[in-house]
PDB file of N, H, CA, C and O in Angstrom:
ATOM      1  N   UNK A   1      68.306 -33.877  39.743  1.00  0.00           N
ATOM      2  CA  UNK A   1      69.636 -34.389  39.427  1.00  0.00           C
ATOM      3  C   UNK A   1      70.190 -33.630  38.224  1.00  0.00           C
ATOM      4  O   UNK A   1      69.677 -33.388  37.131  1.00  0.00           O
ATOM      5  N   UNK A   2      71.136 -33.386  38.628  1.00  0.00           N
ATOM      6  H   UNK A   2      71.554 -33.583  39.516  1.00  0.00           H
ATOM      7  CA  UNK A   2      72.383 -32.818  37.196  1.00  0.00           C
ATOM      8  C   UNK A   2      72.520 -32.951  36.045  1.00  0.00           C
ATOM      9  O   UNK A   2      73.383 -32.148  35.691  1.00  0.00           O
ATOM     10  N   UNK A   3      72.032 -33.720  34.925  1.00  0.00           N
ATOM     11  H   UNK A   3      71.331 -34.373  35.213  1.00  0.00           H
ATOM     12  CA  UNK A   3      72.257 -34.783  34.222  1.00  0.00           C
ATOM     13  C   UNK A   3      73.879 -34.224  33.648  1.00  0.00           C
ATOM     14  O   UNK A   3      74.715 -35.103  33.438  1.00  0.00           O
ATOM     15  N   UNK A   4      74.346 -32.446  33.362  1.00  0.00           N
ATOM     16  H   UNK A   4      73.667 -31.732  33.533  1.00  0.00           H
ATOM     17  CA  UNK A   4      75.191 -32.588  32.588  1.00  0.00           C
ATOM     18  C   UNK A   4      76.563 -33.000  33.280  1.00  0.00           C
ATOM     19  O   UNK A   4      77.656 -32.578  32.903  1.00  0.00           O
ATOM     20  N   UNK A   5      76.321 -34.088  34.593  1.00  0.00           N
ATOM     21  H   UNK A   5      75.432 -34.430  34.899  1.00  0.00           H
ATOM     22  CA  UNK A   5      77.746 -34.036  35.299  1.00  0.00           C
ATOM     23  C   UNK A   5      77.905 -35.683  35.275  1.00  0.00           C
ATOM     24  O   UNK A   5      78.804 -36.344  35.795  1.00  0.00           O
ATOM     25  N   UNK A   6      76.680 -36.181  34.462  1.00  0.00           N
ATOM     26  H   UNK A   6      75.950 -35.643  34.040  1.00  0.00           H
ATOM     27  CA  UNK A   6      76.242 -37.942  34.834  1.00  0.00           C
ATOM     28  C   UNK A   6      77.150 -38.281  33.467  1.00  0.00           C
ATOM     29  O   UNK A   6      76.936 -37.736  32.384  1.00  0.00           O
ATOM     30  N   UNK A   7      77.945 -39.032  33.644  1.00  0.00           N
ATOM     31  H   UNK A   7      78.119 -39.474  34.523  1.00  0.00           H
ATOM     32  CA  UNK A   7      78.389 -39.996  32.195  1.00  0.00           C
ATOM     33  C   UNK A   7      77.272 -40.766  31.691  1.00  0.00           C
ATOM     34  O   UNK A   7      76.627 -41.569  32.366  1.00  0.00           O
ATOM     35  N   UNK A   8      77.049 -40.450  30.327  1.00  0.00           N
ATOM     36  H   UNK A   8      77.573 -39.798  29.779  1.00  0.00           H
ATOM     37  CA  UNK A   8      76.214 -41.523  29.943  1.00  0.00           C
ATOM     38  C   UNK A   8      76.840 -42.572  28.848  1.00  0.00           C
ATOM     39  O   UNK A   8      77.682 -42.022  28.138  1.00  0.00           O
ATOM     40  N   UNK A   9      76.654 -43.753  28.594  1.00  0.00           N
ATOM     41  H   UNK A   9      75.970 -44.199  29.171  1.00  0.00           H
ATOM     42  CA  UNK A   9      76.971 -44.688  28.179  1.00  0.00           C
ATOM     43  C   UNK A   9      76.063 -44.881  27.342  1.00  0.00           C
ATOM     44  O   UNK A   9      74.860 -45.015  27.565  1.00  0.00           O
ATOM     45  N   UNK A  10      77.052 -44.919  25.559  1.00  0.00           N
ATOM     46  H   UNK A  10      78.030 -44.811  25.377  1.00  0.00           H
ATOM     47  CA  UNK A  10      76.122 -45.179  24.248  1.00  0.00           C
ATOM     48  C   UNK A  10      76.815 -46.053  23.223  1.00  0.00           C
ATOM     49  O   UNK A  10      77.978 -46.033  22.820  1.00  0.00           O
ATOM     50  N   UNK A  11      76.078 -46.605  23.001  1.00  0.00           N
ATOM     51  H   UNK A  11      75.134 -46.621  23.328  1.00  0.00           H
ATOM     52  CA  UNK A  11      76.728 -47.955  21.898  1.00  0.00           C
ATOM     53  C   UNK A  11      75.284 -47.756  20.590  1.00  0.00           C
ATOM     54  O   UNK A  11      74.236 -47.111  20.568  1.00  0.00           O
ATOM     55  N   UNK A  12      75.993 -48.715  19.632  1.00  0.00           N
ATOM     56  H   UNK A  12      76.844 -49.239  19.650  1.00  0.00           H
ATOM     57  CA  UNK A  12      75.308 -48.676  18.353  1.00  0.00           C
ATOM     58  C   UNK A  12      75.077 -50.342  18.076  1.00  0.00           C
ATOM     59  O   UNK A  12      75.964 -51.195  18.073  1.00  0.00           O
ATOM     60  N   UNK A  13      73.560 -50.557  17.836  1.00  0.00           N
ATOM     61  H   UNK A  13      72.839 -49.863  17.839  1.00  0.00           H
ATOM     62  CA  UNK A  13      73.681 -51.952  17.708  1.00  0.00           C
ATOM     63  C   UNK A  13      74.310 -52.720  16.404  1.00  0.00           C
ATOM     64  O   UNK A  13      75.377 -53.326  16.501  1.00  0.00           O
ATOM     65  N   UNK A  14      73.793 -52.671  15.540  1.00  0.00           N
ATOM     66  H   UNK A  14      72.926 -52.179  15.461  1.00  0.00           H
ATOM     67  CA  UNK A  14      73.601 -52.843  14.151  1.00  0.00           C
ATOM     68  C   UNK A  14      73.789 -52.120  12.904  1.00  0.00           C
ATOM     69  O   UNK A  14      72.744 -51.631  12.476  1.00  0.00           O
ATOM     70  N   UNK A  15      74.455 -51.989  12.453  1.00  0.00           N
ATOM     71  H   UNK A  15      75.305 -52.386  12.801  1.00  0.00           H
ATOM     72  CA  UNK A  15      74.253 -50.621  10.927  1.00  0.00           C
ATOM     73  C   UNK A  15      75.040 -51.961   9.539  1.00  0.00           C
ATOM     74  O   UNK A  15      75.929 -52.807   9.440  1.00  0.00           O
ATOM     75  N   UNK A  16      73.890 -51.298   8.719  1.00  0.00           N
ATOM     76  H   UNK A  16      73.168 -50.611   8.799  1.00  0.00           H
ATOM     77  CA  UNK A  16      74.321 -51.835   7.431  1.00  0.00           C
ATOM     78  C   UNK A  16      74.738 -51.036   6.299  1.00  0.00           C
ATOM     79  O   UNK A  16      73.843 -50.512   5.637  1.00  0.00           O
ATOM     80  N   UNK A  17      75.559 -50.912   6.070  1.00  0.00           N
ATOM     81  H   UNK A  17      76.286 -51.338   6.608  1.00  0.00           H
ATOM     82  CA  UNK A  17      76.036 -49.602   4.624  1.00  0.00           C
ATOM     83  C   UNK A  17      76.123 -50.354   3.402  1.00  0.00           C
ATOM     84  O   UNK A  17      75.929 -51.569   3.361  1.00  0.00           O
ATOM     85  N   UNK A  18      76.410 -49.655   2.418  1.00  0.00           N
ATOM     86  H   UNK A  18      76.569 -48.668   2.451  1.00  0.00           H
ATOM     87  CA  UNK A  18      76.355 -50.230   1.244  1.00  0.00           C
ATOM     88  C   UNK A  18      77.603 -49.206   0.460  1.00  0.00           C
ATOM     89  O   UNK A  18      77.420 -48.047   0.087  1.00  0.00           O
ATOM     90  N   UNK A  19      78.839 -49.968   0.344  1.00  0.00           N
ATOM     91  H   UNK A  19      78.988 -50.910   0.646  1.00  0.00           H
ATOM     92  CA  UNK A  19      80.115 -49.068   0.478  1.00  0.00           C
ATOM     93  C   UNK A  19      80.277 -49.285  -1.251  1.00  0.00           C
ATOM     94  O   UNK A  19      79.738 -50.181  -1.902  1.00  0.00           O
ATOM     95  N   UNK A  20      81.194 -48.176  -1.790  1.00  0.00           N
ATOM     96  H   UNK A  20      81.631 -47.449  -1.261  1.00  0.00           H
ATOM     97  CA  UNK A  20      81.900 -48.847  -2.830  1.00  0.00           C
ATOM     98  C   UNK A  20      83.199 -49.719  -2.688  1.00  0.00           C
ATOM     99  O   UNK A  20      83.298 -50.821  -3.227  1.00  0.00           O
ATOM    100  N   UNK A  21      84.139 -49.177  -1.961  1.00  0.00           N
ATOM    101  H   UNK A  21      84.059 -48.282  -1.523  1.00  0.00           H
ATOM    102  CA  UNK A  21      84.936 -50.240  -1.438  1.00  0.00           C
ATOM    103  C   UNK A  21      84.819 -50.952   0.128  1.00  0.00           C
ATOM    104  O   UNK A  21      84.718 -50.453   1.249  1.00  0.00           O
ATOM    105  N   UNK A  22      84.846 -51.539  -0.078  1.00  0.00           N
ATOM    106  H   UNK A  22      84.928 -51.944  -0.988  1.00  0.00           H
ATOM    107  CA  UNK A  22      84.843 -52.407   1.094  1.00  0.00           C
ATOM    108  C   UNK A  22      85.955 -52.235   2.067  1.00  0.00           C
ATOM    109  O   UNK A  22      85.826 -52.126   3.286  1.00  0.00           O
ATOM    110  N   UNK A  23      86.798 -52.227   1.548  1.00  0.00           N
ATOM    111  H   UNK A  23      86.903 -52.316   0.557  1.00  0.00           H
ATOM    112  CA  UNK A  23      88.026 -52.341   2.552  1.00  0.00           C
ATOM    113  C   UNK A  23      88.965 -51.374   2.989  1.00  0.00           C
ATOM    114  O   UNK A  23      89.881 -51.400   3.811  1.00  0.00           O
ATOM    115  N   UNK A  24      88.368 -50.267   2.012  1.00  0.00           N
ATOM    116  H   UNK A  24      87.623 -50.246   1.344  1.00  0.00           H
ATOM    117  CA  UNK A  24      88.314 -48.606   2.174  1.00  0.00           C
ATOM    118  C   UNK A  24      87.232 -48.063   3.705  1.00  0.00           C
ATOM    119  O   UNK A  24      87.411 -47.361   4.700  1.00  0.00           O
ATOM    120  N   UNK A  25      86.489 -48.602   3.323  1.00  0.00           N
ATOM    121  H   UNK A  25      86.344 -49.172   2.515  1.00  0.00           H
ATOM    122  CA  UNK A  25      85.132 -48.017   4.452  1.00  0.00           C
ATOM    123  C   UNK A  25      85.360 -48.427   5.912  1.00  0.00           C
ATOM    124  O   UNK A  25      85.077 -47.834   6.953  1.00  0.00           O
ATOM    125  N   UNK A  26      86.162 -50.029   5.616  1.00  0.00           N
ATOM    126  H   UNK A  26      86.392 -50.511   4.771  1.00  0.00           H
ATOM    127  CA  UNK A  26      86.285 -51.139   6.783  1.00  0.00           C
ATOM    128  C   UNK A  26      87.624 -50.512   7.565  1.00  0.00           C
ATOM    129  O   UNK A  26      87.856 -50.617   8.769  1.00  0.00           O
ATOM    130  N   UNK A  27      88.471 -49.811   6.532  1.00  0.00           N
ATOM    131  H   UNK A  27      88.282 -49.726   5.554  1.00  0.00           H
ATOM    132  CA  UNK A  27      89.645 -48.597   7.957  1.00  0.00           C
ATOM    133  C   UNK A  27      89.438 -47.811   7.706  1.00  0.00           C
ATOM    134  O   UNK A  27      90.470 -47.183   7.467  1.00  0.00           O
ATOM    135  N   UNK A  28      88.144 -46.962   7.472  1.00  0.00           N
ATOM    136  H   UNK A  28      87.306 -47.472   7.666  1.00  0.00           H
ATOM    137  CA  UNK A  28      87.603 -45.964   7.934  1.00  0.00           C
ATOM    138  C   UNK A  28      86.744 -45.597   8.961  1.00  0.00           C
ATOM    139  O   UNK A  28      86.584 -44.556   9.598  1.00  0.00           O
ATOM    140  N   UNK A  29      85.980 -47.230   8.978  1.00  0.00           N
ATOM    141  H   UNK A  29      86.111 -48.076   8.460  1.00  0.00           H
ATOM    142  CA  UNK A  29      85.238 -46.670  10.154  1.00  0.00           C
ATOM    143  C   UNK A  29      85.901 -47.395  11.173  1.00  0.00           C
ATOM    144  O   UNK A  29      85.111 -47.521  12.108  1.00  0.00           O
ATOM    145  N   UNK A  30      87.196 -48.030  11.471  1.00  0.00           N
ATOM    146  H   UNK A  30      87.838 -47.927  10.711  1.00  0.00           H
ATOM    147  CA  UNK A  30      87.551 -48.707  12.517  1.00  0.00           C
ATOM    148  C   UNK A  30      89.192 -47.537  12.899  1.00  0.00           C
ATOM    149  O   UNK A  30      89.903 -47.322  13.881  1.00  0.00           O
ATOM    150  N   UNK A  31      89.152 -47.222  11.925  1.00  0.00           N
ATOM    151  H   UNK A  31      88.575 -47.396  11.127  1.00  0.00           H
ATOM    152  CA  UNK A  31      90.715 -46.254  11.779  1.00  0.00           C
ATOM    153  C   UNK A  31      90.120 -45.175  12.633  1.00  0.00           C
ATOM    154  O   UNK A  31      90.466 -45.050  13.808  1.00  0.00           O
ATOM    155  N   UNK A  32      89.253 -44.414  12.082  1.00  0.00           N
ATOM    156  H   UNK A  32      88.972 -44.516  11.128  1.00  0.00           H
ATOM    157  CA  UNK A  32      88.641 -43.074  11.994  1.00  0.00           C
ATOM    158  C   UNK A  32      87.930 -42.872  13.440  1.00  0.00           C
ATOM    159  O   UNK A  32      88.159 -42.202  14.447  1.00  0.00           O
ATOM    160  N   UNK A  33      86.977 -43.773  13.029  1.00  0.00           N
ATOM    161  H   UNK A  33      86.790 -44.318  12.211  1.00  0.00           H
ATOM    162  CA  UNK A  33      85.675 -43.414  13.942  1.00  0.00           C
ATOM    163  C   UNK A  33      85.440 -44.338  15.294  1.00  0.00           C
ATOM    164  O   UNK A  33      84.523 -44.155  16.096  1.00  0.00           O
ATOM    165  N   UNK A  34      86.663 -45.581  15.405  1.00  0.00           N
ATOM    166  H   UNK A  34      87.407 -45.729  14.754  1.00  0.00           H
ATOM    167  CA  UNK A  34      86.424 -46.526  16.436  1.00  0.00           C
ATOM    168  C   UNK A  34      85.671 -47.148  16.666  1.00  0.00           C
ATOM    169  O   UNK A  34      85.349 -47.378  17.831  1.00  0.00           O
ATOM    170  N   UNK A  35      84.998 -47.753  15.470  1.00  0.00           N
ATOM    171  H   UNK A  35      85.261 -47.566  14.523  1.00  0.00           H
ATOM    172  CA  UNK A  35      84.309 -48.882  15.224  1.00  0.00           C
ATOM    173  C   UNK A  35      85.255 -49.626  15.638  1.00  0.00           C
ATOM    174  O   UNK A  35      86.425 -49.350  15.905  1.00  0.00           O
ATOM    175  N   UNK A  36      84.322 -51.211  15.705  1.00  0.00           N
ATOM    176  H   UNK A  36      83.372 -51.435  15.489  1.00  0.00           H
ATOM    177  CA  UNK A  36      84.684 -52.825  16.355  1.00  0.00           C
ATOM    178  C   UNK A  36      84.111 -53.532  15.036  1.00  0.00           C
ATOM    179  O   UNK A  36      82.994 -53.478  14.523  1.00  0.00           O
ATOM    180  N   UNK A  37      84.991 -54.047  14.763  1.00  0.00           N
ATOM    181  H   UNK A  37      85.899 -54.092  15.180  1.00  0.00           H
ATOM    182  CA  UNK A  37      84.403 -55.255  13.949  1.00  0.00           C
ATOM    183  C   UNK A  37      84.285 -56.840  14.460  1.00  0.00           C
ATOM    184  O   UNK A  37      85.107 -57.660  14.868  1.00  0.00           O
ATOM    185  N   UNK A  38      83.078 -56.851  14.269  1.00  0.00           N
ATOM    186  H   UNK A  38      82.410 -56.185  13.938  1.00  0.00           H
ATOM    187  CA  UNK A  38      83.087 -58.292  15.058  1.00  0.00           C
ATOM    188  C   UNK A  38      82.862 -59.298  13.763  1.00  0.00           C
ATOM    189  O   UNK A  38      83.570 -60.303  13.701  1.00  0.00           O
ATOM    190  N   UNK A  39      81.927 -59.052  12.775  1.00  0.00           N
ATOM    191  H   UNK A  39      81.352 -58.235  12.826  1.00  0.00           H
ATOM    192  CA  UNK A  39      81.742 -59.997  11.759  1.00  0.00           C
ATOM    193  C   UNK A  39      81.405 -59.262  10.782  1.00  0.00           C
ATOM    194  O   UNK A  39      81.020 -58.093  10.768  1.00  0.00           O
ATOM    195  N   UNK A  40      81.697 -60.596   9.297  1.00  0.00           N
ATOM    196  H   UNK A  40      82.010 -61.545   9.309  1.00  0.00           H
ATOM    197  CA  UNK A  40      81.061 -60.221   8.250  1.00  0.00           C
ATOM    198  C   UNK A  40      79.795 -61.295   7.721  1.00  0.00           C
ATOM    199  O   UNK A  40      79.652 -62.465   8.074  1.00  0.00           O
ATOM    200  N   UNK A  41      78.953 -60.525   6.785  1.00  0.00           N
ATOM    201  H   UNK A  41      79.070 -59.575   6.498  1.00  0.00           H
ATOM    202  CA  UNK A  41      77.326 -61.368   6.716  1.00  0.00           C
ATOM    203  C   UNK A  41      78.017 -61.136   5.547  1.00  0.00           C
ATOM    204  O   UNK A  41      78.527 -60.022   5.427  1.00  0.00           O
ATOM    205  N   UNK A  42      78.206 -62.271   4.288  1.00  0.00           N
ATOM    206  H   UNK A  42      77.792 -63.177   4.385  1.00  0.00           H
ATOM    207  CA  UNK A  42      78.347 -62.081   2.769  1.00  0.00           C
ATOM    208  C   UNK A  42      76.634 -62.958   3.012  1.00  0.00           C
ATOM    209  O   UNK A  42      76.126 -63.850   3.692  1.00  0.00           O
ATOM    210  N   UNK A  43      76.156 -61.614   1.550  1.00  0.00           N
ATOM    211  H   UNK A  43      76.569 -60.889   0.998  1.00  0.00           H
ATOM    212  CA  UNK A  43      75.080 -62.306   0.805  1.00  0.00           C
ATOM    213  C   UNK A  43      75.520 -62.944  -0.214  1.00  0.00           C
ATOM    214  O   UNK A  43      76.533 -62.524  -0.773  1.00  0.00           O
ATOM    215  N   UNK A  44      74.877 -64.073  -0.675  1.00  0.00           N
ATOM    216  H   UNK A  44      74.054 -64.415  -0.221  1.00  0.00           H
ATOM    217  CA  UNK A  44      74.661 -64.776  -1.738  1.00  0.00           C
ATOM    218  C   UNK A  44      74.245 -64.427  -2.950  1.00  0.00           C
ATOM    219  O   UNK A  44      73.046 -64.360  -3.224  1.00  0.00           O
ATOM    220  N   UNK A  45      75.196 -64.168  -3.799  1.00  0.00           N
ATOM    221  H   UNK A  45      76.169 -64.222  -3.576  1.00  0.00           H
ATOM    222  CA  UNK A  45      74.570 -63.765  -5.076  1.00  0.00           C
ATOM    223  C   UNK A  45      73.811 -64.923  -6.049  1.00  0.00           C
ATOM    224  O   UNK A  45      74.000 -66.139  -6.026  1.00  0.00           O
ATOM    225  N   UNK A  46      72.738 -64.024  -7.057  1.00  0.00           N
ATOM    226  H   UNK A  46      72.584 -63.036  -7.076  1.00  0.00           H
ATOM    227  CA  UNK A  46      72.044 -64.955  -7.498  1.00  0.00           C
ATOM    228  C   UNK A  46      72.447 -65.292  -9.170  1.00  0.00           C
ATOM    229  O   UNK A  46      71.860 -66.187  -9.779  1.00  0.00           O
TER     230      UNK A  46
END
């Protein structure tokens, strides 16, 4: 089989960054790169 004629289908599960701005990075990678945002995890500071 061919493979270079097969579409392949790729997704990313999970990634965690550690940004300086937040809301800089957050339309960058959804502006830019076509990221999905589905949620945010805030940690708890101590």
């Amino acid at each position: 089989m061919d493979h270079r004629m097969s579409p392949t289908r790729q997704s990313l599960g999970r990634v965690s960054l550690v940004v300086r701005d937040y809301d800089e990075a957050l339309d960058f990678c959804i502006g830019k790169l076509g990221f999905v945002h589905l949620w945010d995890l805030l940690e708890p500071t101590n």
